[in-house]
VMD Tcl script that draws the C-alpha trace (Angstrom):
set ca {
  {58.89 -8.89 66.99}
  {62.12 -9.54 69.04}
  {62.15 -6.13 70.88}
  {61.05 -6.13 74.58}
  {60.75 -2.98 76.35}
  {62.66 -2.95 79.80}
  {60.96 -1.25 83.32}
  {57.96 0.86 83.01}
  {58.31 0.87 78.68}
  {56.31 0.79 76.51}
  {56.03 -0.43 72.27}
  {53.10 1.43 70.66}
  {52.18 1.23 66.78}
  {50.77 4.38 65.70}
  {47.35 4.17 64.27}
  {46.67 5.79 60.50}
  {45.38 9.31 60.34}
  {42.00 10.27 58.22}
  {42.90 10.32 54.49}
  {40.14 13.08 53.95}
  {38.16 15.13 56.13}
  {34.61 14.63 57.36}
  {33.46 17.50 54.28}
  {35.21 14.56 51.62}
  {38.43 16.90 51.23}
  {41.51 14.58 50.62}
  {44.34 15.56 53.11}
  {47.96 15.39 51.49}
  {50.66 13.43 53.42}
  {52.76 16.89 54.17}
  {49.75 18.72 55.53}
  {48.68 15.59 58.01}
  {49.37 15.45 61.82}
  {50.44 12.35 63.16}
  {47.84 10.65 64.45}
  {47.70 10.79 68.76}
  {46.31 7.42 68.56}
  {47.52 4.17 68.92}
  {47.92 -0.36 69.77}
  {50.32 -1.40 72.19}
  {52.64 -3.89 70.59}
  {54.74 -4.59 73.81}
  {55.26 -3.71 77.46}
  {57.89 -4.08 79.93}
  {57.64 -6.10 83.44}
  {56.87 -2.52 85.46}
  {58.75 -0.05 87.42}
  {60.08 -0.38 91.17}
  {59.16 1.33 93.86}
  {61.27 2.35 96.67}
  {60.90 -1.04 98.49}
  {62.32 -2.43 95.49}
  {59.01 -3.89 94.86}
  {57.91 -4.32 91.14}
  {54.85 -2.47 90.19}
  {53.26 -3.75 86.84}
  {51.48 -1.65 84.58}
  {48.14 -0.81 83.41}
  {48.18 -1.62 79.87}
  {48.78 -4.96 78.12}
  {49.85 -5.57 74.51}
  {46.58 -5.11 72.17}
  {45.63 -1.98 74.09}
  {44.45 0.73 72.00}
  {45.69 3.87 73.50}
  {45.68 7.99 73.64}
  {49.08 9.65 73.98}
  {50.11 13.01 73.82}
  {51.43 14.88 70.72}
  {54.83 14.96 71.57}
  {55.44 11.92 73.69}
  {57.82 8.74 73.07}
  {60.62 8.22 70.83}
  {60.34 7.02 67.44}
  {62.34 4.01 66.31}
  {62.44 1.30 63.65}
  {62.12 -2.12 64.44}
  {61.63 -5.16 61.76}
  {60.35 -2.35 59.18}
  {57.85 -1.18 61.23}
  {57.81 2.12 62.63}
  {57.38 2.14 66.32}
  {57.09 4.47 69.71}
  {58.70 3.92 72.63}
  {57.34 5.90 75.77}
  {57.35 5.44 79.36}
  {53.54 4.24 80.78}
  {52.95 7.89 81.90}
  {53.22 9.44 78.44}
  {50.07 7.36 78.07}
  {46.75 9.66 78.46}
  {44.41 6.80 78.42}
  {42.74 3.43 77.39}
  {40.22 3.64 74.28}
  {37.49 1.07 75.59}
}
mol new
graphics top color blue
foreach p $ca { graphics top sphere $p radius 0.5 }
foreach p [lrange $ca 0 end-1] q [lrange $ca 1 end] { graphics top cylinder $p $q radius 0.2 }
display resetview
């Protein structure tokens, strides 16, 4: 991918949603919710703090991630459908 995010940015691929649900009930693509889940593809160099001072951030590409439901901006880069957010839309870190 030639897209790198600038300051405290950052690239996430959203995971797939469940096709059915745990009761084997096939969910239609117009009655799914996007999925709240997903990898980091990229992430900028960090944000500066008032000494000018560059903080980096906590996540790294390969990260698989929690954001929240409205958060980041959707874009398309090289086909592939892609968030943008800032490192605090970020909720957490899936271990």
């Amino acid at each position: 991918m030639a897209f790198r995010p600038l300051h405290d940015r950052v690239v996430v691929k959203r995971l797939e949603g469940e096709e059915k649900t745990k009761g084997g009930i096939i969910i239609p693509d117009t009655a799914k919710e996007k999925p709240q889940e997903g990898e980091v593809v990229a992430v900028g160099p960090g944000a500066r703090d008032e000494s000018g001072k560059l903080a980096p951030l906590d996540v790294k590409a390969g990260d698989r991630v929690l954001f929240g439901k409205w958060s980041g901006t959707e874009v398309k880069v090289d086909g592939q459908d892609l968030l943008i957010m800032k490192e605090s839309d970020i909720l957490g870190v899936i271990a």
